[in-house]
ZASE-816881 format. One record per residue (C-alpha): residue in three letters; x, z, y; residue number from 1. Coordinates in pm, 1 decimal, padded with zeros to 6 digits. Last residue first. Layout:
ala	X	Z	Y	NUM
...
This chain:
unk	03294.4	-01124.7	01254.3	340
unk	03170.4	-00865.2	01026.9	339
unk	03463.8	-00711.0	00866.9	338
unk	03351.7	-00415.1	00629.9	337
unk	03309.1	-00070.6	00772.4	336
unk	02922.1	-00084.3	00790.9	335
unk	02905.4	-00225.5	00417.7	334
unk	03128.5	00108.1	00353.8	333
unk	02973.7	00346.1	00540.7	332
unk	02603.0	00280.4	00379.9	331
unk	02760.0	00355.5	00041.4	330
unk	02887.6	00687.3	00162.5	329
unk	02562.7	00755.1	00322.6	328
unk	02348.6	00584.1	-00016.4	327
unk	02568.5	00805.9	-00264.0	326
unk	02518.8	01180.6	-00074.9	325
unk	02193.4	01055.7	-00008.3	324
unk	02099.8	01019.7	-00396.9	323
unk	01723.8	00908.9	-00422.4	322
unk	01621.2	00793.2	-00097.0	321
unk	02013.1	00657.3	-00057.7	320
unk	01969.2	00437.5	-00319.2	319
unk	01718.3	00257.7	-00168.6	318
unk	01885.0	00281.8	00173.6	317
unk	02179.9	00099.9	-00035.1	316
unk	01991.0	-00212.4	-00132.8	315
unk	01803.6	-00249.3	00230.8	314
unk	02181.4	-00222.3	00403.0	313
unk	02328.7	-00461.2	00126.8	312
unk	01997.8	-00708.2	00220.1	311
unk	02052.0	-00676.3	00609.3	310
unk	02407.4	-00712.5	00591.1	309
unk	02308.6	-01071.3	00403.1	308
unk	02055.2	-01120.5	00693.8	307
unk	02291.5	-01118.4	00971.6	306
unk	02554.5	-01288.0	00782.2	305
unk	02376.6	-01619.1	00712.3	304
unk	02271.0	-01612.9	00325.6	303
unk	02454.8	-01771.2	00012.2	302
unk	02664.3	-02088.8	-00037.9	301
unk	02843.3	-01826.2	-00351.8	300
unk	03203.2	-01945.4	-00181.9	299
unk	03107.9	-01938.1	00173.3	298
unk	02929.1	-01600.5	00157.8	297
unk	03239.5	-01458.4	00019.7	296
unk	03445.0	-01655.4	00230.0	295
unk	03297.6	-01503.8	00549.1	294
unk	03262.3	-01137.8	00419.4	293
unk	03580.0	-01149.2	00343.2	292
unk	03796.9	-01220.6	00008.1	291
unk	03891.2	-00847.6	-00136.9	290
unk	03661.2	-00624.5	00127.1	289
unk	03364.5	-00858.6	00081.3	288
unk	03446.7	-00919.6	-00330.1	287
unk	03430.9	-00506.7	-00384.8	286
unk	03119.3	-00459.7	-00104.7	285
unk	02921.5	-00708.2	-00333.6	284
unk	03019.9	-00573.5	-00653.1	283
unk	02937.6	-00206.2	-00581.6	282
unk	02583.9	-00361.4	-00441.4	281
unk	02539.1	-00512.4	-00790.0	280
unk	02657.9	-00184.6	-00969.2	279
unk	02470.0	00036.8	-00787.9	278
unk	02118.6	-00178.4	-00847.9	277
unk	02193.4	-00184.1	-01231.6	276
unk	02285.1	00164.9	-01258.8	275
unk	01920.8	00259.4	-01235.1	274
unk	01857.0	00490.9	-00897.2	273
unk	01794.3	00853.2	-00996.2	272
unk	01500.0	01077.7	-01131.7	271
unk	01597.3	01405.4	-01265.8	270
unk	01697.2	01566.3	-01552.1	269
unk	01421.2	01546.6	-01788.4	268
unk	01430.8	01203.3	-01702.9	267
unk	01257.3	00967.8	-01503.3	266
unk	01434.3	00597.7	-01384.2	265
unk	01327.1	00458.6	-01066.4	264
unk	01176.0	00095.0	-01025.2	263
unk	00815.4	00222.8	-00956.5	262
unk	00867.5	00460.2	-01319.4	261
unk	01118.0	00369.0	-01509.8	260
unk	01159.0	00551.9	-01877.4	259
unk	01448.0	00428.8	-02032.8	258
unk	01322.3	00401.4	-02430.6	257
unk	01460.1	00721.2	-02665.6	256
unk	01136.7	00831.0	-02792.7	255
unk	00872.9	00629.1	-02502.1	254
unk	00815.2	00373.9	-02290.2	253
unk	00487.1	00218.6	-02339.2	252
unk	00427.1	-00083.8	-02105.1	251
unk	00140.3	-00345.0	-01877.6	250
unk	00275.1	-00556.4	-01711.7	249
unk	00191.5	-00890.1	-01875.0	248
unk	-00158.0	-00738.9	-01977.6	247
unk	-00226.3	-00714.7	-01590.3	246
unk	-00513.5	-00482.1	-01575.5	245
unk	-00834.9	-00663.4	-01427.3	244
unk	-01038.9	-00487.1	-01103.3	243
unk	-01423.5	-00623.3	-01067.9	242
unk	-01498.8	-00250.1	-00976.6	241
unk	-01673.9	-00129.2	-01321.8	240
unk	-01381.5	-00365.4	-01472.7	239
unk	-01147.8	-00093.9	-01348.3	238
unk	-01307.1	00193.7	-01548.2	237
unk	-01356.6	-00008.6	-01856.8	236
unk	-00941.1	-00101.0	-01860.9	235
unk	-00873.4	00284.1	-01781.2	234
unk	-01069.5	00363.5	-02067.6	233
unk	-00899.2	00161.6	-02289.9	232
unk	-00548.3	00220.1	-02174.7	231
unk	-00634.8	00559.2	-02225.3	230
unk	-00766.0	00540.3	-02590.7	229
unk	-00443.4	00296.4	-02672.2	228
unk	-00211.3	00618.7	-02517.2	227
unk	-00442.8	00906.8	-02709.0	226
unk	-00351.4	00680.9	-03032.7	225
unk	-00010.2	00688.6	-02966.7	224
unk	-00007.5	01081.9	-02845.9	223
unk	-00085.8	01131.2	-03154.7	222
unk	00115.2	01401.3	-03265.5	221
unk	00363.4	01523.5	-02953.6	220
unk	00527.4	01303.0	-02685.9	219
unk	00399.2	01531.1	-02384.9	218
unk	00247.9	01317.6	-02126.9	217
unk	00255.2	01022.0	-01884.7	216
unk	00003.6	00794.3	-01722.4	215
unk	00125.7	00533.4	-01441.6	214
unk	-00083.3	00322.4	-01218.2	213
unk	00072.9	00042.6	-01024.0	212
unk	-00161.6	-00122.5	-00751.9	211
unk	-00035.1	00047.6	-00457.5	210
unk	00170.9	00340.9	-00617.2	209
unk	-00015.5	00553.9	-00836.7	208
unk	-00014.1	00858.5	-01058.4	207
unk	-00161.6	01010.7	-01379.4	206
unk	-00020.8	01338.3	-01566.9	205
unk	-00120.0	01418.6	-01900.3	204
unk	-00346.6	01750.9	-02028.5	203
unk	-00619.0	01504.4	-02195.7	202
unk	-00897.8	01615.6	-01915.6	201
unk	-00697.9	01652.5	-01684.3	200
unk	-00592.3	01265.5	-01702.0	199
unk	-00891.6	01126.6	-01769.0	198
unk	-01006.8	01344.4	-01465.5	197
unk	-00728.8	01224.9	-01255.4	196
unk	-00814.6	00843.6	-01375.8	195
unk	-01204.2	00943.6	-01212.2	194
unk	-01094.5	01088.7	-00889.8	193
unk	-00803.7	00783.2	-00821.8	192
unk	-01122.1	00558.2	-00907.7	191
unk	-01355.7	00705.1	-00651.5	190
unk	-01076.6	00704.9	-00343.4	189
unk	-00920.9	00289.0	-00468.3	188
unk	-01100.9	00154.7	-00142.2	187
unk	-00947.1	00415.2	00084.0	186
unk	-00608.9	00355.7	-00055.0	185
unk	-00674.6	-00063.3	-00108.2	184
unk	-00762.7	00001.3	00332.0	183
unk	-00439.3	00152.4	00338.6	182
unk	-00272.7	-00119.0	00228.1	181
unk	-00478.4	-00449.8	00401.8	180
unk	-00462.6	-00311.2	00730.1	179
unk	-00110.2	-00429.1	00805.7	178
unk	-00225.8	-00798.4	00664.4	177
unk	00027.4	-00944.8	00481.5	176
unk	-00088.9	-00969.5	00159.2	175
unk	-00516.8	-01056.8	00171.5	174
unk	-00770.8	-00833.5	00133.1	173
unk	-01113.8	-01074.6	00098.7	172
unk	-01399.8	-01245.5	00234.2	171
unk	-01197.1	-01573.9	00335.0	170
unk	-01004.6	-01335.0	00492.8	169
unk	-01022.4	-00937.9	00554.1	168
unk	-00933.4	-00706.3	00833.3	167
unk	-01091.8	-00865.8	01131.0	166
unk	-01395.6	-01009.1	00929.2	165
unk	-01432.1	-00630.5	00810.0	164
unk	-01410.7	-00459.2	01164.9	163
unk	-01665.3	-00674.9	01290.5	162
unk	-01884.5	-00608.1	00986.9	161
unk	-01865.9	-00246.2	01066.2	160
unk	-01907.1	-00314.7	01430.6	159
unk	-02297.1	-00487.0	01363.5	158
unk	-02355.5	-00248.6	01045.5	157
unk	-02318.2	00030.0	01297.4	156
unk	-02006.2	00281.7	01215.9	155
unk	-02013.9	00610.6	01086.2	154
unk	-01741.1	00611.5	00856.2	153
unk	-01919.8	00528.5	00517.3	152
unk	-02047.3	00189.8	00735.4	151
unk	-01690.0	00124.1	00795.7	150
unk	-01560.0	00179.9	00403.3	149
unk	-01917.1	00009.5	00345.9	148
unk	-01753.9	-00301.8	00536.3	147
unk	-01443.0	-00350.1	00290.7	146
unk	-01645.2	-00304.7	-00056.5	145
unk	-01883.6	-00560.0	00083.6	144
unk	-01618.5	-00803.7	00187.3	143
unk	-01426.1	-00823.9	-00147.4	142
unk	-01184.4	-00599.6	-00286.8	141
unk	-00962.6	-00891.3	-00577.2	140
unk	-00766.3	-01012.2	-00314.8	139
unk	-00577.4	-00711.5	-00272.6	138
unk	-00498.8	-00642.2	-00645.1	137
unk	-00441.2	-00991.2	-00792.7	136
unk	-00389.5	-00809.5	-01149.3	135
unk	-00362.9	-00444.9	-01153.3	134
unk	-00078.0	-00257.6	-01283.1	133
unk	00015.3	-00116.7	-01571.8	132
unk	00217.6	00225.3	-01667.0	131
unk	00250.0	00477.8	-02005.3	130
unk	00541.3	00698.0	-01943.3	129
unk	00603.8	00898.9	-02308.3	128
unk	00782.9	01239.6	-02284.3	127
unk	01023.6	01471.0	-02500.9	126
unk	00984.6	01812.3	-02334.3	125
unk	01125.3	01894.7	-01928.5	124
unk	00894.1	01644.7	-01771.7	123
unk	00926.3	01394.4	-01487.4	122
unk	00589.4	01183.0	-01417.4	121
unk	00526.3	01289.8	-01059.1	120
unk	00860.8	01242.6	-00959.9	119
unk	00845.2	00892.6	-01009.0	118
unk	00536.7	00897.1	-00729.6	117
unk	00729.3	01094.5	-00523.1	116
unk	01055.9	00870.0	-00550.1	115
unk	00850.2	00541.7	-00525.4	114
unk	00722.8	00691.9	-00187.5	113
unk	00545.4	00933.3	00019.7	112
unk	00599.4	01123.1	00355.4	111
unk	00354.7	00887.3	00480.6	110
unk	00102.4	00715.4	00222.9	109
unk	00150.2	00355.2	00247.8	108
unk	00180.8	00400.6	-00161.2	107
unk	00194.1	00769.8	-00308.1	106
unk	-00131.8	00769.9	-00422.0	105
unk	-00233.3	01048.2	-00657.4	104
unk	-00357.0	01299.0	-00377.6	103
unk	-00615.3	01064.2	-00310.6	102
unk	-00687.5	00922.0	00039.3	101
unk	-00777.7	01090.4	00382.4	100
unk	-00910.0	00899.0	00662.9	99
unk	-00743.8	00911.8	01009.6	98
unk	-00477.9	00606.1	00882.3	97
unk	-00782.3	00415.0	00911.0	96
unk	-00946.1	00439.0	01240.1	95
unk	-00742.7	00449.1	01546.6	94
unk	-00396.9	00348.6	01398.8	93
unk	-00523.8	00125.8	01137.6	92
unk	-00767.4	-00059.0	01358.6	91
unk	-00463.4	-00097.4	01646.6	90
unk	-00248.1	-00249.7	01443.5	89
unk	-00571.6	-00454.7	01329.3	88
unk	-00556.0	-00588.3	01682.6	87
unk	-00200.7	-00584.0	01761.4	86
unk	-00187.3	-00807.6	01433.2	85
unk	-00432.8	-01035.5	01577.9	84
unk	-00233.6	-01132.4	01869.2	83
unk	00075.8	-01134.7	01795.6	82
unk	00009.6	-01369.3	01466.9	81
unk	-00111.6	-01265.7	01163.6	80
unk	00093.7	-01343.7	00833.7	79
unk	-00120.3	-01442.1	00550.3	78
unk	00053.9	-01451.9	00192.5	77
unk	-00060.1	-01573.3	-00129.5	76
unk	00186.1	-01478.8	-00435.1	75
unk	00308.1	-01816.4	-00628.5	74
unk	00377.7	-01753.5	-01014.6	73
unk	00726.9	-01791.5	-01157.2	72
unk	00784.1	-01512.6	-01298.5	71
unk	00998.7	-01365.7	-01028.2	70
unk	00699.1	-01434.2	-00763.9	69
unk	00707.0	-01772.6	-00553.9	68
unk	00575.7	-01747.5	-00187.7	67
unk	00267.5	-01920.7	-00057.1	66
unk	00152.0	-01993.9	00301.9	65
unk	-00115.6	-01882.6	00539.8	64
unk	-00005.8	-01870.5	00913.9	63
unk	-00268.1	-01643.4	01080.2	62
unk	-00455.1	-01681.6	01409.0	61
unk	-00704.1	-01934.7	01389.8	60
unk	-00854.1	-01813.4	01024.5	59
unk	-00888.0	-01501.1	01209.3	58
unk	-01065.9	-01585.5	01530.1	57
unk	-01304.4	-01783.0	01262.5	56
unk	-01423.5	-01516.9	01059.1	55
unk	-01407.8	-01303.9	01406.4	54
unk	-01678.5	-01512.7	01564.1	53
unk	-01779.8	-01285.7	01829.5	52
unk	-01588.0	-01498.8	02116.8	51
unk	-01463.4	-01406.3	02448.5	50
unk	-01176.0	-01137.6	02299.2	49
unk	-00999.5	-00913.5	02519.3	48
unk	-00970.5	-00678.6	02186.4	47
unk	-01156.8	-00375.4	02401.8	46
unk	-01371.7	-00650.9	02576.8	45
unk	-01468.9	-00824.8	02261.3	44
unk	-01556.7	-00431.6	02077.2	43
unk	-01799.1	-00352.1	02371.4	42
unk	-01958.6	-00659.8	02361.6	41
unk	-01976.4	-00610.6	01997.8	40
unk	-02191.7	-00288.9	02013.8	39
unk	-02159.6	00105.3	02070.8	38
unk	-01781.5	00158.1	01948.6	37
unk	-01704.4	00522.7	01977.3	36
unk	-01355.1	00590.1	01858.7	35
unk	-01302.5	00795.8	01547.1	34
unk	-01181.0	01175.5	01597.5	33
unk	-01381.5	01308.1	01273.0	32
unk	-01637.7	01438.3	01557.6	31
unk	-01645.0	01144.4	01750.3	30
unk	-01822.8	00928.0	01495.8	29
unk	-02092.1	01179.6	01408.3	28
unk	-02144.3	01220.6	01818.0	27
unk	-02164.0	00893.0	01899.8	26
unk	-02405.6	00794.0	01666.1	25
unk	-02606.2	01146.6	01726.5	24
unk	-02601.8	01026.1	02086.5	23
unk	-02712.5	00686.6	02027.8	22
unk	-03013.5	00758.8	01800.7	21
unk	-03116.1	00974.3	02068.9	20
unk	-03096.8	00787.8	02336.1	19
unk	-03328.3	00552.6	02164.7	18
unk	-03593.9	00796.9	02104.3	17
unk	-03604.7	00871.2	02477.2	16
unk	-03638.9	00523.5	02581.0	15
unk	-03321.6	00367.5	02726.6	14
unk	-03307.2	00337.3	03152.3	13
unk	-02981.5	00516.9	03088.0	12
unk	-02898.9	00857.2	03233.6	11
unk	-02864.4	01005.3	02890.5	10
unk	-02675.1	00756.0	02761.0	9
unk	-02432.3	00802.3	03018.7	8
unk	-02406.0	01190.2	03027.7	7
unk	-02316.6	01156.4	02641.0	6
unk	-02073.5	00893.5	02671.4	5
unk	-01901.0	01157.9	02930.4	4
unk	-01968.9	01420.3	02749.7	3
unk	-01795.8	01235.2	02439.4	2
unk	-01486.6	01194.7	02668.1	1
């Protein structure tokens, strides 16, 4: 294909100087595999769009509503339509997902998960989990930090701040947008380096999963004040890229304190599923087999059926990524029950 592009430009009516520029534009973004996007034109006819106003092509194709969090707090959501989602769909599957992130995400990082990034943090010695997480994490990588990730690529500033308006709204990352994780991965590259190097350089381990970072270490002398001297750092660090820690969820599990890492708990052992989540599914299976699923449902005024088997399904694949042996058997039994 590039000798094709190249045999074009080349036959142009474009001054020489000017099919140069073009061919070492194509060729830088067709040598890490990126597709070669010359101008907007180009760009509305591979979208099928007519108009170049993708602020506004946007705006006109999401629903934008609010959700309440467990504290109480609403979380923003904007769900794109058809339309635009097969459009960034189509932006992280061309573009994105070809860029490599840090080694310490394990968030919308394939063949990753809460159990690799738990994992991480499992030691042998008495051990101390430090974690927080970052407050209003998407929204808070703006428009500029979302364009240089195209301009870094090899894109024009015209198509990079196409592909920025079509991943971003109201200037932002928003929830909901399929772009919107692994462009927070790309983003988050230079900080990952620098909370690795806090962590080499202190002999602890550092991980993260979307916008949860977790330290750990050795609990040996001091390893309080090394904790407060982290949390420090790591609070300067984030401020240097308008990021805020979230006081509220922000913990020091240590001596004899459960240590849960992304909703898993870390031992010397192992990391497995906390009781709490086998219990409640346990319970739910023990009244559907005893009173029906029907009267069950009836009795607590809960769910429709198709979505209830859809949440005892989702609670026992999560126990199955830790403990298969557990999640099958578990599996087998909501599958067994009487759905009809």
């Amino acid at each position: 294909m590039i000798k094709q592009v190249i045999n074009n430009i080349l036959l142009s009516d474009l001054l020489e100087e000017e099919k140069k520029d073009l061919i070492q534009y194509a060729e830088k973004l067709n040598s890490n595999h990126f597709p070669i996007i010359f101008d907007i034109n180009q760009l509305l006819m591979l979208f099928e769009l007519t108009d170049g106003d993708f602020g506004k092509f946007v705006i006109n194709n999401t629903n934008h509503y609010y959700v309440s969090k467990r504290n109480g707090n609403l979380r923003e959501v904007w769900k794109p339509n058809y339309k635009l989602k097969t459009i960034q769909k189509w932006i992280l599957k061309n573009i994105l997902n070809k860029i490599k992130v840090s080694a310490c995400a394990h968030g919308f990082v394939k063949n990753k998960s809460i159990l690799t990034n738990a994992e991480v943090h499992r030691h042998q010695e008495p051990f101390w989990v430090f974690s927080t997480d970052i407050k209003e994490f998407f929204p808070s990588i703006k428009h500029k930090e979302i364009k240089k990730i195209f301009m870094e690529i090899g894109f024009s500033d015209a198509i990079s701040e196409a592909f920025c308006l079509l991943t971003t709204a109201n200037g932002r990352l928003v929830q909901g947008f399929p772009t919107s994780p692994m462009l927070s991965n790309i983003f988050f590259r230079e900080i990952d380096k620098e909370l690795q190097q806090i962590a080499s350089r202190y002999n602890i381990r550092y991980s993260r999963y979307a916008d949860d970072i977790t330290f750990s270490g050795a609990q040996k002398k001091g390893y309080l004040t090394l904790v407060k001297k982290i949390k420090e750092m790591v609070t300067i660090l984030l401020s240097k890229y308008s990021l805020v820690i979230n006081d509220e969820k922000t913990r020091l599990m240590r001596n004899k304190h459960t240590k849960i890492v992304t909703g898993l708990v870390v031992t010397p052992q192992g990391v497995r599923i906390p009781q709490k989540y086998i219990r409640r599914l346990n319970k739910e299976i023990y009244y559907c087999q005893k009173f029906g699923v029907n009267e069950h449902l009836k009795y607590h005024g809960l769910i429709t059926i198709a979505n209830y088997k859809g949440y005892l399904i989702g609670l026992a694949r999560f126990i199955y990524m830790v403990d298969q042996n557990k999640g099958i058997a578990l599996i087998k039994k909501i599958q067994d029950l009487d759905w009809d």
